[in-house]
N, C-alpha and C positions, 0 to 999 in steps of 0.2 A: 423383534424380527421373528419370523416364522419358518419353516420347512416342511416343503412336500417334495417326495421322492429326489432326497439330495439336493433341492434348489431352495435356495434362500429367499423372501422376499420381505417387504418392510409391511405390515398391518397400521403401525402408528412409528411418529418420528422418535429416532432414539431416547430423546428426553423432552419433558413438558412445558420448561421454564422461558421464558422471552426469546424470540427470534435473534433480538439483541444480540444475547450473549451469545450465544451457536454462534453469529457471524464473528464474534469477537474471538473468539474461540477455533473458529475455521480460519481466520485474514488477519489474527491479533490487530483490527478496528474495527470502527462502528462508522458505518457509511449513511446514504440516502437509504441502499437498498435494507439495511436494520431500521431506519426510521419508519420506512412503507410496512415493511413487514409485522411489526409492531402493532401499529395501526389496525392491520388487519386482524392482527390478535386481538385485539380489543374488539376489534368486532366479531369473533369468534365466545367471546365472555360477554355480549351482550352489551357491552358499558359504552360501543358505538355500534351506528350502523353506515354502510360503505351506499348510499344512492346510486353514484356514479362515478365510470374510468375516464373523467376526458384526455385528451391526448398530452395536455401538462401536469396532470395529478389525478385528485380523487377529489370528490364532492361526499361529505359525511355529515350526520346530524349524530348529534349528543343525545342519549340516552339516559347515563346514569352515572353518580361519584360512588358506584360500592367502593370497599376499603380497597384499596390496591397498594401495592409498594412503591417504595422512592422513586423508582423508574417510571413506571406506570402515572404518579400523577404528576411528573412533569414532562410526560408528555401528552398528559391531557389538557393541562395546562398551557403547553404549546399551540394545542387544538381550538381552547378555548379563545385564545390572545386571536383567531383566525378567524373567528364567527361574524358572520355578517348580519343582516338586520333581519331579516329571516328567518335567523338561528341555523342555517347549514354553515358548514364549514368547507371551504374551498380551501386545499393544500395544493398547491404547486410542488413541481420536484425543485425548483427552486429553491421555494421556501425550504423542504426537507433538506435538501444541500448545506441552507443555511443554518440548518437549524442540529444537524450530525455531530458536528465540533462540541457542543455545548452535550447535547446526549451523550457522545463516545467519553466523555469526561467521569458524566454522571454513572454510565452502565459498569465502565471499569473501575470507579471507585467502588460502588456498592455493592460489587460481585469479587472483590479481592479478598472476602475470608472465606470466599468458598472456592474460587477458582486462582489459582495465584502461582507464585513461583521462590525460587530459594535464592534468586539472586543479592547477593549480600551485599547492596545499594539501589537506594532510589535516585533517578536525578529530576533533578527539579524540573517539574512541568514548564519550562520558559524557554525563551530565544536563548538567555546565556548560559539556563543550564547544561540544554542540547547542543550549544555551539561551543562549551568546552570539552564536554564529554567527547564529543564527534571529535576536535581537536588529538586530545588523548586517546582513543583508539583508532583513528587515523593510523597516530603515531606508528602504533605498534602492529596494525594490522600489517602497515607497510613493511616494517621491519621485519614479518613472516613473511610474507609475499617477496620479497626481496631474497630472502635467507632458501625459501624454494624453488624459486626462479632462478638460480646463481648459476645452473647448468645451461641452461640457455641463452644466460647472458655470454658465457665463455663459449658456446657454440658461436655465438654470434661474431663474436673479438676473431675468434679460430676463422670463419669466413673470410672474415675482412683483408685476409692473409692471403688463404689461399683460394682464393676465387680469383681468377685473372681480371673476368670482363668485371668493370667498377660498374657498370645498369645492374647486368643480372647480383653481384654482389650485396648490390644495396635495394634491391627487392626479395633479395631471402634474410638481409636483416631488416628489415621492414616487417617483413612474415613472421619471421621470429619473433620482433617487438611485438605484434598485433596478437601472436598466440601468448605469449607474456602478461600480456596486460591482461588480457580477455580470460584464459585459463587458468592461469596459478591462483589469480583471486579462489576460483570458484573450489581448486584442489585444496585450497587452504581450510576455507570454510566446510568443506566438506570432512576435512581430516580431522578437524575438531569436532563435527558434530556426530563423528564417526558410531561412537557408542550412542547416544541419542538415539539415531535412526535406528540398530538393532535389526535391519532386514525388515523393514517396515516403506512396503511400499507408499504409502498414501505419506509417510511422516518424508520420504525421499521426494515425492512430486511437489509437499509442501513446500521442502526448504528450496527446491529448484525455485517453483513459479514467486514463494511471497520472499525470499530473500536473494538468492542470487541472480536470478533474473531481474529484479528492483534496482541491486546494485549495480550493475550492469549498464541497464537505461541511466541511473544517476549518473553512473563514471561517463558515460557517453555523450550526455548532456552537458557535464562538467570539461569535457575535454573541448568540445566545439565552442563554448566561451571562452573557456580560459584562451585556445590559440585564436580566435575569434577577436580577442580583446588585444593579445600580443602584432599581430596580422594588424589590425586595425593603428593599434599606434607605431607601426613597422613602418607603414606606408606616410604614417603623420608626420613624422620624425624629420624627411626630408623636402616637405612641404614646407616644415616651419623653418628650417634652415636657408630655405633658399628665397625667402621672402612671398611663397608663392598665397598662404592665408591671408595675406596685410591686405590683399584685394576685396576681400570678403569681411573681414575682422579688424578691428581695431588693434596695433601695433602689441600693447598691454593684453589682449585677451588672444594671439594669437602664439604669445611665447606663453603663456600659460597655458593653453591645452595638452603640453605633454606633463604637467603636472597634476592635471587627473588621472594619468598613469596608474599610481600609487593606491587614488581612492575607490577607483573602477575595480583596481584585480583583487584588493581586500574585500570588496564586496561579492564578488565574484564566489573568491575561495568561502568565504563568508556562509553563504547562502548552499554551497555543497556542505562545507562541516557541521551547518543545522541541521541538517538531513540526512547525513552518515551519522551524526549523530543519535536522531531519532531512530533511524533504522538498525544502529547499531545495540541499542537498547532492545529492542524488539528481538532482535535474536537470541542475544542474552537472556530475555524473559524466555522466550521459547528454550534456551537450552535448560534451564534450570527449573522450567516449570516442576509443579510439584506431581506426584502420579496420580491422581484424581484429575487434575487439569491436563497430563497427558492422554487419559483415557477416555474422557468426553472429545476431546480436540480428535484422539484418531474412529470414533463413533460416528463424527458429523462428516469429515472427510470422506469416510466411507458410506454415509448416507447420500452422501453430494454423485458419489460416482456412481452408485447404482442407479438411482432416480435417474442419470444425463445418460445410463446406459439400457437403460429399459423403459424407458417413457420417452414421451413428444414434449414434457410439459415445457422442457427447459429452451422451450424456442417458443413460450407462448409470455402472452400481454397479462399485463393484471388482471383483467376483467375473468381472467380460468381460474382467478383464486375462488370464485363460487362454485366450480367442479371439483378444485380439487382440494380447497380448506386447507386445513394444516402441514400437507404436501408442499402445497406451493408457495405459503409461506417461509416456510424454514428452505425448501429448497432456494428461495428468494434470498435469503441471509443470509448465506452460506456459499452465493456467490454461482450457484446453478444455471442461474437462467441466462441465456444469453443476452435474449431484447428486452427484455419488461417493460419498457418503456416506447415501444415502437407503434403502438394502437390499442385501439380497446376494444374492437370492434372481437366476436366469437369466432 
């Protein structure tokens, strides 16, 4: 970064190493938009070249195997598996879609002795690993949430008293629930991360948009199944009672429908504790990252805001990464651009 008369601006992006990592580092994952990015890095070191933006990818030819690292040849090798008869290579954002899982594995193994965190456990890259963990700080998360929320539950009890009208009563504990659930989460998480963030604005927008905002969407997702699934066999319950299924169903398979009850809401909860679990892990790594990996992480934050606050780029297509080269790729990773994906046209 540079300075003329008190104003700052960027000449090159804060560090040199893989698009990849910057995004993983700005979003703790490796998305489509780290795999494009990528890509384009490679075409920046000669080892591909970019032909064409069509509106579902990029069209590339293979140039050359210099030595590159772990990262680097497999996703040349990803490139490679794509070649046509031709020898171009057509990438769909598809295929990158499908192909992120398998990279986000690779980028964060390979870059964990240099970018890493002091969290004193790993848990197992699996469904059972993340669906116990998530289990276990469930637990407890609840148990704080709960433990700071206890004044507004007793607000709430207090209402239910002395409020005369029973409508308006039970719309201010309603209000109250909805401030509950929706706020204490975020106060909570916020009071533990409290030293973290340090008056560090870019480390505050973080933890708002990539964790409690996430959680958020999750719990909200998770609340309209859950009573979604409750609701549904609410209304089942006196169908099956009253013989009203046997019309439709056989006698045998109509008193067993409320006995997927059981397998429905396991799954259910199932499918959110994989997911508070993963997510919860990710916080964890961010709280404890080490300070080398908080220092890069509030570098690139801060490269992301100035580039979307002083440039157009972040509202343009792929096809500007030949104006603006290693701008717009890391701005790309790092979660800048709004559309990248909307045309290719200049």
């Amino acid at each position: 970064m540079a300075a003329i008369e008190n104003e700052s601006f960027y000449t090159e992006a804060p560090y040199s190493y893989a698009p990849s990592i910057a995004e993983y580092l700005a979003t703790l994952k490796v998305t489509r938009n780290g795999v494009i990015a990528d890509i384009m890095w490679l075409d920046q070191m000669k080892i591909i070249k970019i032909l064409e933006y069509p509106p579902d990818g990029l069209i590339i030819k293979l140039i050359s195997d210099a030595d590159l690292g772990d990262n680097e040849r497999l996703l040349l090798g990803f490139l490679k598996s794509k070649r046509a008869e031709d020898g171009t290579v057509h990438i769909k954002l598809s295929d990158a879609d499908a192909f992120a899982k398998t990279y986000s594995d690779a980028v964060v193994r390979n870059t964990s002795s240099i970018f890493g965190s002091r969290v004193p456990f790993a848990v197992t890259n699996s469904w059972m690993g993340y669906l116990g963990f998530g289990f276990l700080m469930n637990l407890i998360f609840g148990l704080a949430v709960g433990m700071i929320g206890m004044p507004l539950m007793v607000v709430s009890m207090l209402l239910s008293f002395i409020v005369q009208d029973p409508v308006a009563a039970m719309g201010l504990i309603v209000a109250i629930q909805l401030i509950h659930y929706v706020a204490t989460p975020a106060v909570v998480i916020f009071l533990i991360s409290y030293r973290k963030l340090s008056g560090s604005r870019v480390e505050r927008r973080f933890l708002f948009k990539e964790i409690i905002v996430q959680y958020l969407k999750m719990s909200i997702i998770y609340g309209i199944a859950l009573y979604g699934t409750l609701g549904f066999f609410f209304v089942l319950m006196p169908l099956v009672s009253t013989g009203f299924l046997v019309r439709f169903l056989s006698p045998e398979l109509s008193m067993a429908m409320p006995l997927l009850f059981v397998p429905v809401y396991l799954s259910v909860m199932g499918v959110y504790l994989y997911y508070f679990g993963k997510l919860a892990y990710r916080y964890l790594y961010w709280l404890w990252e080490t300070p080398e990996t908080a220092e890069n992480r509030r570098k690139w934050l801060e490269f992301k805001e100035f580039v979307i606050d002083n440039s157009e780029v972040e509202k343009r297509p792929l096809k500007h990464y030949e104006l603006w080269g290693q701008f717009y790729y890391y701005t790309l990773a790092v979660g800048g651009i709004i559309k990248p994906y909307s045309g290719s046209e200049v």
